[in-house]
MIGUTI-191327 format. One record per residue (C-alpha): z, y, x; residue in one letter; residue number from 1. Coordinates in steps of 0.25 Angstrom, whole numbers. Each point is the difference from the previous one (the first is absolute). Layout:
<sites>
     zz     yy     xx  residuo  num
      Z      Y      X        A  NUM
...
</sites>
This chain:
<sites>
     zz     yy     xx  residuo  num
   -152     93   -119        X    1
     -3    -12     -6        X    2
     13     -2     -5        X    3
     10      7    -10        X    4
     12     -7      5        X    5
      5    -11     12        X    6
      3    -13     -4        X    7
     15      3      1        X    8
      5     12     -8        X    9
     -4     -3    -17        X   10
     11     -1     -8        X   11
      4     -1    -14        X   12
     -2     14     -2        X   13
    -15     -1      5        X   14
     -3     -9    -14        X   15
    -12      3     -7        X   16
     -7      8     12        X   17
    -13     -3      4        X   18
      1     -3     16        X   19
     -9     -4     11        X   20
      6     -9     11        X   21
     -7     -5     13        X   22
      5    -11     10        X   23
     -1    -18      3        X   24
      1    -10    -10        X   25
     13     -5      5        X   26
     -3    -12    -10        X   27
     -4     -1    -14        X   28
      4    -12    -11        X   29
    -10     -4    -11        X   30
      6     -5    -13        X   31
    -14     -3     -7        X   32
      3     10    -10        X   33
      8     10      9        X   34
     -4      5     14        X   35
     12      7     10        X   36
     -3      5     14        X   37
     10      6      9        X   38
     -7     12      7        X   39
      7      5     14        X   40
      2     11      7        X   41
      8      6     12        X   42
     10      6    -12        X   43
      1    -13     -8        X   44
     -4     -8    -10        X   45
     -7      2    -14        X   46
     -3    -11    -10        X   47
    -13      1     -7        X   48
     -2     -7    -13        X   49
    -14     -4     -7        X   50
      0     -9    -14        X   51
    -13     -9     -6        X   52
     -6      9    -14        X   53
      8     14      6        X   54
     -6      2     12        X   55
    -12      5      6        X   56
     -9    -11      0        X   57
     -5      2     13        X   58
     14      4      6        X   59
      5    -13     -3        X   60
    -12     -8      4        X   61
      0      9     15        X   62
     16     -2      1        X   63
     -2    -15     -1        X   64
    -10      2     13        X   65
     13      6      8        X   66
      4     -9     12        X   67
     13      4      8        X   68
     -1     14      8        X   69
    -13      4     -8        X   70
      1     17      0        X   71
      0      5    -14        X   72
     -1     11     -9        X   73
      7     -3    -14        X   74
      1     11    -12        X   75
      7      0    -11        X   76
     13      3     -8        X   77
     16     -2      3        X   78
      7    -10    -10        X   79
     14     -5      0        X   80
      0    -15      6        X   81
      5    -11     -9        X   82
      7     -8     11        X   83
      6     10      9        X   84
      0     -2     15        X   85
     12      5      7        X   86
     -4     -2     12        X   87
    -10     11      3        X   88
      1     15     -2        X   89
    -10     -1    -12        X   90
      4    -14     -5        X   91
      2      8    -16        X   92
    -15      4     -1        X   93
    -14     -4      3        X   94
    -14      4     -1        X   95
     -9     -5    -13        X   96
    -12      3      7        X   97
    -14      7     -6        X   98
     -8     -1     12        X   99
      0     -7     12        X  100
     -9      2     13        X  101
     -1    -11     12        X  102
      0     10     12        X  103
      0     -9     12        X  104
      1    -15     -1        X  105
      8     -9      9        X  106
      0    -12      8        X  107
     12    -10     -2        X  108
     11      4     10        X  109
      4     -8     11        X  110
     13      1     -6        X  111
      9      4    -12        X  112
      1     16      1        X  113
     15     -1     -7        X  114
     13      1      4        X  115
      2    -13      4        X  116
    -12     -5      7        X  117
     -7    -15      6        X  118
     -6      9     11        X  119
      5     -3     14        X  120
      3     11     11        X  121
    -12     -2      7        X  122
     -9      1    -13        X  123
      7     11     -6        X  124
     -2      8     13        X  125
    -16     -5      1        X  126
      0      3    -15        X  127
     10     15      3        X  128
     -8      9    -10        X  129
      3    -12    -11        X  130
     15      0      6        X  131
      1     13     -2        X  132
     -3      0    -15        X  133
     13     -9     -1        X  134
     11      8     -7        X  135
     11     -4     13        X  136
     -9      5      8        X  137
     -4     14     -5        X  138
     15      2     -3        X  139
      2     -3     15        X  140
    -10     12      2        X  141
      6      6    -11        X  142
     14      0      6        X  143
     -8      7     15        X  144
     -6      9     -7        X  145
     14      8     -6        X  146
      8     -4     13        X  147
    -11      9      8        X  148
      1     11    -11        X  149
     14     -1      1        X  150
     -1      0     15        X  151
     -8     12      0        X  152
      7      7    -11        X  153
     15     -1      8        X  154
     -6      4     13        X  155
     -8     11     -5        X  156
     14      5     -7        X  157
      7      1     13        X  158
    -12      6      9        X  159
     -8    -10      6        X  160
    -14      2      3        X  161
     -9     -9     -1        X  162
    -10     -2     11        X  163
     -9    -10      3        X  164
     -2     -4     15        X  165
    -14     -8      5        X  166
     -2    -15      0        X  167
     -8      1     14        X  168
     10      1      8        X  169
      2     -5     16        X  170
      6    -14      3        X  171
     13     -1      6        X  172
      7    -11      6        X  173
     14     -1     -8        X  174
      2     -7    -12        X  175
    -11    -12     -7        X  176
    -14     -1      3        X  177
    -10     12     -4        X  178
    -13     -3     -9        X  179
     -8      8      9        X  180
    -14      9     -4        X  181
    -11      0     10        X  182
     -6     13      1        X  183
    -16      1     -1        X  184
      1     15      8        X  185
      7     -5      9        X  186
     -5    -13      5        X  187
     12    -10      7        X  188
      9      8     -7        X  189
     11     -5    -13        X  190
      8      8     -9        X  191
     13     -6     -6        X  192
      2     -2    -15        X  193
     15      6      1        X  194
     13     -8      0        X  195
      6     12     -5        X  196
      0     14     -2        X  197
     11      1     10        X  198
     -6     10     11        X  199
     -9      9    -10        X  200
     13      2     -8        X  201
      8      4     12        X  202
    -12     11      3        X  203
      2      7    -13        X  204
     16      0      3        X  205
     -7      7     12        X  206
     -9      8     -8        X  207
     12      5     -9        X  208
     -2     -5    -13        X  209
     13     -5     -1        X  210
      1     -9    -11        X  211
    -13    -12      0        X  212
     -3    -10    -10        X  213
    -12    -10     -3        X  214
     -4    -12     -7        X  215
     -8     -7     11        X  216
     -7    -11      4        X  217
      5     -9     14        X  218
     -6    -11      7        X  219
      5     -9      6        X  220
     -8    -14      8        X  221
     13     -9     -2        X  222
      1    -14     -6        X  223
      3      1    -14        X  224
     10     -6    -13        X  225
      4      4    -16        X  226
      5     14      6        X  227
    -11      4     12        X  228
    -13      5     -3        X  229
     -9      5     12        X  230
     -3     12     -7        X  231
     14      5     -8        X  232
      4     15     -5        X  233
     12      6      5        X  234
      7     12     -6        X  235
      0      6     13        X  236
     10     14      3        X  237
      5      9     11        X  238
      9     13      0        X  239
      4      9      9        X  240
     14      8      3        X  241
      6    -14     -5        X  242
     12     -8      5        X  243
      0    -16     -4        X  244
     10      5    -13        X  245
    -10      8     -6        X  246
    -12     -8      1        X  247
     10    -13     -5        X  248
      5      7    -13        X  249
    -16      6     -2        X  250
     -5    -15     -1        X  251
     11     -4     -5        X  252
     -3     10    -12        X  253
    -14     -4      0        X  254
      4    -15     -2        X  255
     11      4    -12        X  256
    -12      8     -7        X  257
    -10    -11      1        X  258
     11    -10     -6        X  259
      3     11    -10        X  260
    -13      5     -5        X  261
     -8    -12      1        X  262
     10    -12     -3        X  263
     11      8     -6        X  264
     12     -4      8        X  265
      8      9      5        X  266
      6     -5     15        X  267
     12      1      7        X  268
      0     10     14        X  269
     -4    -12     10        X  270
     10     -6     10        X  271
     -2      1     14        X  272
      2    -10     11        X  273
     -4     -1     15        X  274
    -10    -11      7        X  275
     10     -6      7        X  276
      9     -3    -13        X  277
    -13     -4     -8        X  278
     -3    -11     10        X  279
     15     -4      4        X  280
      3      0    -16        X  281
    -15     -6     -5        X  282
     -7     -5     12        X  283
    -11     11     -5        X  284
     -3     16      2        X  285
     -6      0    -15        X  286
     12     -6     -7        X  287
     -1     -6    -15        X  288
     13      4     -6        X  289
     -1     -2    -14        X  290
     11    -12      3        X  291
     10     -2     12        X  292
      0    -11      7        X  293
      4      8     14        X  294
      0     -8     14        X  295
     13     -5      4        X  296
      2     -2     15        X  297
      7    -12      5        X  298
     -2     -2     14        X  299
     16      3      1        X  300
      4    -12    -10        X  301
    -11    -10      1        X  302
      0     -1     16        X  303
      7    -11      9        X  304
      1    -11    -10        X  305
     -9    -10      6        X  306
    -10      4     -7        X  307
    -12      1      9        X  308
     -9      7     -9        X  309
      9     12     -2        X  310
      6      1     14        X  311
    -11      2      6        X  312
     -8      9    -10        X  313
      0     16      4        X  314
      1      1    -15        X  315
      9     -7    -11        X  316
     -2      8    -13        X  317
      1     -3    -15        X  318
     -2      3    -14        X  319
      9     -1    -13        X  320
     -9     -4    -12        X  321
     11      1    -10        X  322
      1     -9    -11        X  323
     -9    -10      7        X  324
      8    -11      4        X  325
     -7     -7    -11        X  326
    -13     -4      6        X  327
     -3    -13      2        X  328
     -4     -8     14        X  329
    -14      1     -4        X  330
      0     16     -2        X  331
      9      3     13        X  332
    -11    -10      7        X  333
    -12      8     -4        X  334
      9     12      4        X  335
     -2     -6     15        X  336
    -13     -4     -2        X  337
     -2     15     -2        X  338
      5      6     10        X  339
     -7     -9     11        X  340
    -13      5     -6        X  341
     -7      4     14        X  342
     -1     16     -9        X  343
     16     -1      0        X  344
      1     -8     12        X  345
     17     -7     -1        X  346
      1    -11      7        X  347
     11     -6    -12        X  348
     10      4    -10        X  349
     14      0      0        X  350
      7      1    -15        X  351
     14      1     -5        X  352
      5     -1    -15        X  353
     13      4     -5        X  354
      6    -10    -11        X  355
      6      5    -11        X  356
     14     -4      7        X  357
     -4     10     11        X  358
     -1    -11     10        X  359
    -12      1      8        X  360
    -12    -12      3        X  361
    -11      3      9        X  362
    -12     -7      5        X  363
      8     -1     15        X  364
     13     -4     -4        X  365
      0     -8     11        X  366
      2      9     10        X  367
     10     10     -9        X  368
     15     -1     -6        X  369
      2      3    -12        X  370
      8     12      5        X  371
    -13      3      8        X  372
     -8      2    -12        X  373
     11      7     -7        X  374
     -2     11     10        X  375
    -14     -1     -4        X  376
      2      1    -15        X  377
      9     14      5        X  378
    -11      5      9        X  379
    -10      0    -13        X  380
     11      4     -8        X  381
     -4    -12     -7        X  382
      5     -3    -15        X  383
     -1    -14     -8        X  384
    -13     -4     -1        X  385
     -8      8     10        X  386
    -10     -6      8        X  387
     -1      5     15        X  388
    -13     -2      8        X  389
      0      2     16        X  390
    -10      1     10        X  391
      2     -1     16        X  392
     -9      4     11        X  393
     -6     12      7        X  394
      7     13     -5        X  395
    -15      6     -4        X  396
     -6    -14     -4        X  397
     13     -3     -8        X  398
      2     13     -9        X  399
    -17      1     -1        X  400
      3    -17     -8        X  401
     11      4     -7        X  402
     -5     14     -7        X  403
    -13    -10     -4        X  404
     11     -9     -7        X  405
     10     12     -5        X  406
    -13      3     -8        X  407
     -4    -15     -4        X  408
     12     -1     -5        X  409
      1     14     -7        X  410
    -14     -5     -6        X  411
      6    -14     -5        X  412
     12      6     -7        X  413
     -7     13     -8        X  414
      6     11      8        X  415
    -13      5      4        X  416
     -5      5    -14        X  417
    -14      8      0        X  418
      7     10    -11        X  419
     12      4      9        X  420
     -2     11     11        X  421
     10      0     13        X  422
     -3     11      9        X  423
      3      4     15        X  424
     -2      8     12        X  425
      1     -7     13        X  426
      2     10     11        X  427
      0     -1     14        X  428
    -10     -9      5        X  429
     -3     -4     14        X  430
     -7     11      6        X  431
     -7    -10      9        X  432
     -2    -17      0        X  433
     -2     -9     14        X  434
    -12     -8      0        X  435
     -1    -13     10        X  436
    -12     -3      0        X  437
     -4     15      3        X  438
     11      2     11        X  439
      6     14     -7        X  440
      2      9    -12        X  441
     -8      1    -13        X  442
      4     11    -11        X  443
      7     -7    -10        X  444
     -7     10    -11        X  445
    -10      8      6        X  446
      2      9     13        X  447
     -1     13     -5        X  448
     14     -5     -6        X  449
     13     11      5        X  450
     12     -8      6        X  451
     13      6     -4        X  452
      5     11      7        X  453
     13     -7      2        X  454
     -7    -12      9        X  455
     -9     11      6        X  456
      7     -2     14        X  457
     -2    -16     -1        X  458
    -14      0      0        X  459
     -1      2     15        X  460
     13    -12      3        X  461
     -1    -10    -13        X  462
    -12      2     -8        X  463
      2    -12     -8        X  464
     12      6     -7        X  465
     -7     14     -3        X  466
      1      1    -16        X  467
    -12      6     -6        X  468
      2     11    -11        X  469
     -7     -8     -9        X  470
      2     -6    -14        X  471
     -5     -9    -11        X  472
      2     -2    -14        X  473
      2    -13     -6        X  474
      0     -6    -14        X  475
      0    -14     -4        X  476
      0     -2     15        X  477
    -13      6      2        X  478
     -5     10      8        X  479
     -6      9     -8        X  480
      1     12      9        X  481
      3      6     15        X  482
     -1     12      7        X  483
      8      6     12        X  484
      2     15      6        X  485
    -11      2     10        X  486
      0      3     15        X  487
     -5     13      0        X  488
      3      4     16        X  489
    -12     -3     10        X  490
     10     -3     11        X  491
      8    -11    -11        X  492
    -13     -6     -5        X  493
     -7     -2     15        X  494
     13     -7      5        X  495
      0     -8    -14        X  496
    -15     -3      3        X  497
      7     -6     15        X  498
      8     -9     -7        X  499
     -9     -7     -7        X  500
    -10     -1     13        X  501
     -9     10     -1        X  502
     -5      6     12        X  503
     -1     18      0        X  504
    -15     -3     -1        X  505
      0    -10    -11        X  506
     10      9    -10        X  507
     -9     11      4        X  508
    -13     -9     -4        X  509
      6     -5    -11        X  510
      8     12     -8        X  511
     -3     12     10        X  512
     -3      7    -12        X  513
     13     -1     -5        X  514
      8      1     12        X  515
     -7     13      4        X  516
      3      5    -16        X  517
     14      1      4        X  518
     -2     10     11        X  519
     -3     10    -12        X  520
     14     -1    -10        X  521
      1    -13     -7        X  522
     10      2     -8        X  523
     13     -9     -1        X  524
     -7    -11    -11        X  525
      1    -15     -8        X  526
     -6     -8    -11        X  527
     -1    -12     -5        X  528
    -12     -9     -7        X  529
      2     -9    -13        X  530
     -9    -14     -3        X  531
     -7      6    -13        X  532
     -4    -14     -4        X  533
     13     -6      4        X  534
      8      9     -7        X  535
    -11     -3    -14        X  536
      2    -14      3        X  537
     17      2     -1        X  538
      0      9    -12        X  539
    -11     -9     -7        X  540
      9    -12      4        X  541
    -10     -8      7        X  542
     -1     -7     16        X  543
    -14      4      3        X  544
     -5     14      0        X  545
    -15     -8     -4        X  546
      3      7    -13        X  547
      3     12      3        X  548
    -13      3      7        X  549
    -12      1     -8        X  550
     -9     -9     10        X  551
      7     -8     10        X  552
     -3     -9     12        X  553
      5    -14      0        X  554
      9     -6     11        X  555
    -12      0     11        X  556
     -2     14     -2        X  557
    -13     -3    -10        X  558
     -5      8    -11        X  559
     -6    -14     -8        X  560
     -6      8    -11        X  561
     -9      9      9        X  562
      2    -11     12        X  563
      4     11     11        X  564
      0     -2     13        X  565
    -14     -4      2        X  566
    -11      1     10        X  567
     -6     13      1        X  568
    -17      2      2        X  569
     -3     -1     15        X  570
     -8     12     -3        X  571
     14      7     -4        X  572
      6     -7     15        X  573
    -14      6      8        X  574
      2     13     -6        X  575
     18     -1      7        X  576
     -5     -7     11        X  577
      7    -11     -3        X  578
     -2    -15      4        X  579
      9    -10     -7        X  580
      3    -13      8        X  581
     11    -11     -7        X  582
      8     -5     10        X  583
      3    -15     -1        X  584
</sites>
């Protein structure tokens, strides 16, 4: 190799060998009489030292050439620094280099390769293999890499097998818009880049290897924001012989280990709660609940006061931000600026405070005694100096506005710190959702998802209240994972496919395949998928997964760097019989 050591890993105990080191200037300072230049790696940071009368004469004249980034090869011995630098690993020693070689040089970046840099999203990702050299950056890599060891190391230990399944796969209708493939063989003719592995992984149930694993690229043609990529890696998994306890305490395992082995915490078993608690308590199915703040109904104590606003709303439901009777008219105003944001969409605000005396005063006083609000206070269960924010309106609408101001407020207190880890199950989802615009049913996962057998008998008289056996874990209320057991019965999966509109001909067209696999033992079966990069981006305490992938798209699907999508040749459109016409 051309090197002897990284630029991370000399020490004290390496003085007075003669070493090679390779890497970037990172920069370099000339005091006339002393040179220094910091030479980077992947693995750190080395401090190279060249001094006027001591030093090879041309070593020094070549290192006063070296412009940011330049590649170089530097040799010389190891000596105790004089002023120590504490903070990087090798911050005792540096280099008193012999010999030093110019291997490539460099341009002047667009931007400053350091932790803290002047470059812009939208530079940094036209500039990613410059990004990429940034030490947040690699250690967002980094952090990818060990959790897919680790992934792969806890799965491997309880008998998965990983397969993988193809990425030219058959479009289907359910779910977000396919990338689509056309087929030069076949002319007219698209594959589907998948969604998911989902029907591939239920085969191999099919096929009998029991217990599947993979690290898998999806695709999904959706609009996008910090946590939505059109190209994402799943943990995807799928057991057979399973009830929903097993498959919850293997992930849950999977999870703990993660936490254990890359992070080093160790996490409580993880509470369980029901959709229909989640959204009557939250307003949410993916929970944050690293702080309290639960709705309070209060339909019973608010209506038939004269207050228009609340007597005619479906919905009357509150928060208590404890401790926040402090904020001023101008904080409680942007509050209800907040929530009439067309993204939260309230139509106003309503807030209490309850005075150090326990007397209560609100922003409606007008319409309520003070025994009224009392009653209010009690409802909250409401101590002095607690602020209590309600909403009113549509029940959906209402708790949707309210979870968006639970978690504003969660945000303008500090209960929502990155470095604190709540985690959840949130069990028995809706096995199926009504659409308006559509006139009927759509699979409110994905319809290959079992109702439970409980609600079996429903799905003939009240589908809408089927429960699905299906589950996802939350942490920091985010979704990092979901999975359900399968229907793994023709006769259930073609009267599921009826629900949601299918005719016989169209399931047949669209998962024949599947539908005639279980007429040869499919075995009983479940899984569940985990956001790879969104589970990175929790552990590495960020909001975007950008990060956490080497080369991302922007917001408009873009790869700026390469500038994908473009125009292919129309010799290339010839040869797939294709004829592109824009319409508008």
């Amino acid at each position: 190799m051309l090197r002897s050591h990284t630029c991370g890993e000399l020490r004290l105990e390496h003085i007075g060998q003669e070493v090679t080191l390779t890497g970037w200037v990172q920069k370099s300072r000339d005091k006339g009489g002393m040179l220094w230049v910091d030479l980077r790696d992947r693995y750190g940071i080395t401090q190279l030292s060249l001094e006027e009368g001591v030093s090879a004469p041309e070593a020094l004249t070549l290192a006063r050439t070296l412009g940011r980034e330049f590649v170089i090869k530097a040799t010389g011995t190891v000596i105790e620094r004089e002023s120590k630098n504490d903070k990087i690993a090798t911050g005792e020693i540096e280099i008193k280099v012999t010999a030093l070689e110019i291997l490539n040089p460099a341009k002047l970046p667009p931007f400053l390769i350091e932790d803290e840099t002047d470059g812009g999203d939208d530079l940094r990702m036209k500039y990613r293999y410059l990004d990429l050299r940034r030490t947040p950056v690699r250690k967002s890599l980094e952090l990818r890499h060990r959790m897919a060891q680790q992934t792969r190391s806890y799965l491997d230990g309880q008998g998965f097998i990983e397969i993988e399944t193809p990425v030219l796969i058959k479009s289907t209708p359910e779910g977000a818009r396919d990338f689509v493939v056309p087929s030069r063989m076949n002319p007219g003719e698209f594959y589907a880049l998948p969604q998911s592995p989902q029907t591939f992984k239920q085969l191999l149930m099919v096929s009998g290897f029991d217990k599947y694993f993979q690290i898998v690229k999806c695709f999904r043609d959706e609009d996008l924001r910090a946590d939505r990529q059109p190209e994402f890696t799943q943990i995807d998994c799928e057991l057979s012989f399973v009830t929903q306890e097993d498959i919850l305490n293997t992930f849950e395992g999977l999870v703990k280990h993660l936490f254990r082995t890359v992070k080093g915490i160790e996490l409580a078993d993880f509470p369980r709660m029901t959709y229909a608690d989640a959204m009557r308590l939250y307003g949410s199915d993916k929970p944050d609940t690293r702080f309290g703040m639960q709705f309070v109904e209060l339909n019973e104590v608010v209506k038939n006061k004269g207050f228009k606003v609340f007597d005619d709303a479906e919905l009357v439901v509150g928060i208590n931000a404890s401790g926040s009777a402090h904020f001023t008219r101008k904080q409680l105003d942007e509050l209800t600026d907040f929530v009439k944001r067309p993204q939260v969409g309230a139509t106003g605000l309503v807030y209490a405070r309850v005075q150090e005396d326990g007397s209560v005063k609100s922003s409606v006083d007008k319409f309520y005694s003070p025994e009224d609000l009392q009653s209010w206070a009690q409802a909250f269960n409401a101590q002095p100096g607690d602020l209590l924010l309600v909403l009113a309106g549509g029940a959906d609408k209402t708790r949707k506005a309210l979870n968006e101001l639970r978690l504003e407020m969660g945000t303008r207190l500090g209960m929502r710190d990155k470095d604190t880890f709540s985690t959840l199950w949130v069990l028995d989802f809706p096995l199926l959702e009504w659409d308006e615009d559509s006139n009927r049913y759509h699979a409110m996962h994905h319809p290959f998802t079992s109702p439970k057998p409980e609600d079996m008998d429903l799905i003939d008289t009240n589908p809408g209240a089927v429960r699905a056996n299906a589950y996802d874990m939350v942490i920091n209320g985010v979704e990092v994972g979901g999975g359900s057991i399968r229907i793994h019965d023709r006769g259930v999966q073609s009267r599921m496919f009826d629900l949601l509109g299918f005719t016989t001909e169209e399931a047949q067209a669209q998962f024949g395949f599947l539908l005639d696999a279980f007429e040869y033992g499919a075995p009983p079966h479940g899984g569940i998928a985990f956001g790879f990069d969104r589970l990175c981006s929790l552990f590495g305490g960020a909001d975007s997964i950008r990060d956490f992938i080497a080369f991302p798209k922007n917001n408009s699907g873009r790869d700026v760097m390469i500038d994908a999508p473009s125009p292919i040749a129309q010799a290339q459109l010839d040869e797939l019989q294709i004829d592109t016409r824009l319409k508008g």
